[in-house]
N, C-alpha and C positions, 0 to 999 in steps of 0.2 A: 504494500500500500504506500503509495507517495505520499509526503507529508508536508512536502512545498512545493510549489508552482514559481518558476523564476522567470520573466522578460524581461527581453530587452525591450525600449519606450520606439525610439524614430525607427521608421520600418518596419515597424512588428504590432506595436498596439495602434499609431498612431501614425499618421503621413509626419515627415520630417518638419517639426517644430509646429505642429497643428496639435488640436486639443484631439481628447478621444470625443468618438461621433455617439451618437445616443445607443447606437446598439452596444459598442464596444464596452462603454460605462457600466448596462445593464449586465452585460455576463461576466464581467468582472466582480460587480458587486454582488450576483451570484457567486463567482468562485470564492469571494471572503466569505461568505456564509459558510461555507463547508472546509476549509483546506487554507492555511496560512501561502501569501503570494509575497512575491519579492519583485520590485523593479530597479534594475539594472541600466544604467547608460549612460553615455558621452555628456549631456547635459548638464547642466549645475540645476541649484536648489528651485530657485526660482523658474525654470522653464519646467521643472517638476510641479510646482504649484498650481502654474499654469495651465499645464497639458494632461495631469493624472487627476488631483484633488480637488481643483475646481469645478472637476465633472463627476464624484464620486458622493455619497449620500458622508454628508458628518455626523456617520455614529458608531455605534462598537464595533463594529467590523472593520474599524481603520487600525484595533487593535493586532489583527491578523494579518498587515500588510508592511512591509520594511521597504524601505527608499534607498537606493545606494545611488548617490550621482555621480560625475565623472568617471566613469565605468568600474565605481566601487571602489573611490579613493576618498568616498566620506561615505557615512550612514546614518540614517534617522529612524528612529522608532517613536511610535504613537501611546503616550500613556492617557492622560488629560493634556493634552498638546503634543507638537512635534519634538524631538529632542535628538540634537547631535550627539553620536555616540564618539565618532572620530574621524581626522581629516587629515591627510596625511600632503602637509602642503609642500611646497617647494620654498627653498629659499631666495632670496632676492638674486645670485650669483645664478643662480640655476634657471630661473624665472631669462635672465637676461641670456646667456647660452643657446637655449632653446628658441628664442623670438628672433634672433642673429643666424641661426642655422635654420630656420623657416625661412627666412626673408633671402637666404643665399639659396635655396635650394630653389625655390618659386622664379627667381632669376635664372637659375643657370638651368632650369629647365625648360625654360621657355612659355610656362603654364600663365603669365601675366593677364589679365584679363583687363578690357576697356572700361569692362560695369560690372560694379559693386553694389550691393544694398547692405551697406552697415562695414562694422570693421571685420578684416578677414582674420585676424587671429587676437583670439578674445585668451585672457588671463583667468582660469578660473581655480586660483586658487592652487588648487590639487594635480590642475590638468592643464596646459595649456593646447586649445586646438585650435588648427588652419579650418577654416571655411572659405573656399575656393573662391563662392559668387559674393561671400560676406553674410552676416547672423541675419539677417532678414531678406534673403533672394528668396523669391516666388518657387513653389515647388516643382513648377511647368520648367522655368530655367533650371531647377538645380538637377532633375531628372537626367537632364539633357547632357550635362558639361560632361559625367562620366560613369556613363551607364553600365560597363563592364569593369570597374575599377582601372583601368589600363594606366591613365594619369597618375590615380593615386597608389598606384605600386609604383611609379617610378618614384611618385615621390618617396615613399616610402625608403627605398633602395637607399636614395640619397642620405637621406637623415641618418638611417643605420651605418651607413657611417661615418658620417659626421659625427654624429652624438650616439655611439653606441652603449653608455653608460648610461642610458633613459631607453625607455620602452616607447614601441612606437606602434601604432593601430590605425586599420580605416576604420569609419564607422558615417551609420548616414546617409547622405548622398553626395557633398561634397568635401567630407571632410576626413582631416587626419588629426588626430587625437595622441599629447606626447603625457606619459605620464612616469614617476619612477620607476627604476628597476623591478620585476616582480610585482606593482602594484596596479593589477588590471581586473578583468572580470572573474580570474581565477581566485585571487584574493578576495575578491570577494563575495566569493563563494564561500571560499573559507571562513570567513569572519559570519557570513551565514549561519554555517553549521557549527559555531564555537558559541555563536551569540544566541541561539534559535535553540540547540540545544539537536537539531534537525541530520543525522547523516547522509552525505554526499549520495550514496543511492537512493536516499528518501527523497530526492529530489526531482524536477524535469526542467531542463532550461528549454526556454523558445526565442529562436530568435532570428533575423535575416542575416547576419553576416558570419557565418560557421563556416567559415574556409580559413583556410592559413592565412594570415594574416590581418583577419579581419577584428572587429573589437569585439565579437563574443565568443572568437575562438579558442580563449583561453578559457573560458567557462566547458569548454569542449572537454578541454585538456586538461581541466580538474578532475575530471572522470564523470562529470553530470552527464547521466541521459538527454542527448540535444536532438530538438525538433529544428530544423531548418524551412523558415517558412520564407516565402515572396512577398507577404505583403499584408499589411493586417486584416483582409478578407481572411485570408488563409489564417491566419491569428483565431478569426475567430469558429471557425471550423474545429481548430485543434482545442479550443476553452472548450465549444460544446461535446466534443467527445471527453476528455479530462470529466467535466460536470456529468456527465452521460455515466461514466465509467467507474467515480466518486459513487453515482448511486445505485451500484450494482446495475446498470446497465450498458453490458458491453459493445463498444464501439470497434469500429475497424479499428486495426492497431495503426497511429500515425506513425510517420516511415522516420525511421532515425537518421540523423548523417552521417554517412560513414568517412572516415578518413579519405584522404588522398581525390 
């Protein structure tokens, strides 16, 4: 019997930086009824508020739900309010490293762009990430810039070695995500099942970026059972079998991702 439900937020519950839609909200707050859920992602606090809680009923069932932002380089839990448990930031040296090795790599690769909507590498604390079109490009543009990841693996390439001493992740749809060493979606799994009390097989991660290199890969690679979905239609397909299967009624089995 699973005992935790884990997503990832952009691409999986929710279109990239958009709130969840009325259905999405409804079978969520189904699944808090029954089985404790965890959200996972590249986002800081505030785009969480945003895009999960403001669409969520405010009542004991927010008990059952854990926030990890920055791909689980902070965590919140709900007792009578929200409550930072911990945040594992960067220091000013390292902050400035990382914005210097974005800004050479988006040069020398030629990925510059004419238009922006907002700044393209946002400081959050714990994480700092490249957004290609910028925090607020339209989701019809951000679709567009790199639909097979192809851009952001080079970028990627680049970074790792420039700054191989920091972890580096896609996630999203324009974006690269730098965070420290060892502290990604694996960690925070971990701090999951140390804080939840919950073990790693008691679990299921969902999520869209479960390839190598992507930001919930490492959640792969913790050992969670990962669902790999397209898009959160398919999100929600995979809640109603989970709720379906929660109530002794068995669904097809969703298809795992396999390595490679």
């Amino acid at each position: 019997m699973k005992k935790l439900i884990v997503f990832d937020l952009d691409g999986t519950l929710a279109e990239s930086k958009a709130s969840l839609d009325a259905e999405m909200s409804k079978l969520l707050t189904t699944l808090l009824g029954i089985v404790k859920v965890a959200v996972i992602s590249g986002g800081d606090w505030p785009q969480f508020e945003k895009q999960v809680l403001s669409n969520l009923p405010h009542d004991e069932h927010l008990k059952n739900l854990s926030l990890l932002p920055t791909c689980g380089t902070k965590f919140y839990q709900y007792t009578e309010d929200w409550k930072k448990i911990y945040s594992e930031d960067f220091t000013a040296d390292e902050k400035g490293k990382i914005i210097n090795s974005l800004e050479q790599t988006i040069e020398s690769a030629g990925f510059k762009v004419e238009k922006t909507w907002g700044e393209q590498i946002e400081d959050r604390g714990s994480q700092i990430t490249f957004s290609a079109l910028g925090q607020q490009a339209p989701i019809e543009e951000k679709k567009k810039w790199d639909p097979d990841f192809t851009k952001r693996k080079k970028i990627k390439a680049l970074l790792d070695k420039l700054i191989p001493e920091f972890s580096v992740r896609l996630g999203g749809t324009t974006s690269v995500d730098v965070t420290k060493p060892g502290i990604d979606k694996a960690y925070g799994i971990r701090k999951l099942r140390d804080t939840l009390g919950v073990a790693i097989d008691e679990m299921i991660f969902v999520g869209d970026a479960l390839f190598p290199g992507g930001n919930d890969y490492p959640a792969k690679e913790a050992g969670v059972f990962s669902i790999r979905v397209r898009d959160p239609n398919e999100s929600k397909r995979v809640i109603e079998a989970i709720v379906a299967c929660l109530g002794d009624v068995q669904p097809a089995k969703p298809r795992e991702e396999k390595t490679g």
